[in-house]
N, C-alpha and C positions, 0 to 999 in steps of 0.2 A: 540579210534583213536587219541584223542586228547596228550595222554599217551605216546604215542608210537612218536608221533611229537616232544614233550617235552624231550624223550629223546635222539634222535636223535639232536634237537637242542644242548642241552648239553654235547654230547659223540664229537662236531663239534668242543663247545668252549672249552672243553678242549684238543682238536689235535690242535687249534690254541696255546691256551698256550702253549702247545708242539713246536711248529714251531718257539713259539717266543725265548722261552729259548733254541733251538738249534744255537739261531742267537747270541743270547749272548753269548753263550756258545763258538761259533764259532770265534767272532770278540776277546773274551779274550785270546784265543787261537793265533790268530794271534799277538795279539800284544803283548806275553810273557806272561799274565797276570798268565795265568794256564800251567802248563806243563803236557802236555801227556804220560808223562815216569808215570805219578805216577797212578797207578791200579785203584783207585776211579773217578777220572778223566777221565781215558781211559772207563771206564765201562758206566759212564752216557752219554758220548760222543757216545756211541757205541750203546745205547739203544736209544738215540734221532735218531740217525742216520739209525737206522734200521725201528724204526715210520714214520717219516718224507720222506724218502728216495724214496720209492714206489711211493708216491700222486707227489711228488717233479717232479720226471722224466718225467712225465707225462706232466709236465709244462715245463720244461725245453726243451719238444719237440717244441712248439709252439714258444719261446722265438727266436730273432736271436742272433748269436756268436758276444760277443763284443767285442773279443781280437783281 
């Protein structure tokens, strides 16, 4: 039991890594750092974003519209 807790904890903190490097990823993007035309870039952007995206929306329900 204790096994199965453990790794459950650890499959969480790495979706948080996940989360966090989609943020960075996302603010370098904004601010020109990285461009998206380039294949590598678009790829890892595309794979953060298909992780993250599912749990995200989920939250983004609960959230109010700030624009």
């Amino acid at each position: 039991m204790i096994a199965i807790f453990y790794l459950v904890l650890q499959i969480l903190k790495l979706y948080s890594y996940v989360v966090i490097a989609n943020v960075i990823v996302s603010w370098l993007i904004a601010f020109n750092v990285l461009n998206t035309q380039n294949r590598f870039v678009y790829a890892i952007l595309e794979l953060s974003y298909k992780l993250t995206e599912p749990f995200l929306n989920k939250i983004r329900r609960f959230l109010p519209n700030f624009n």
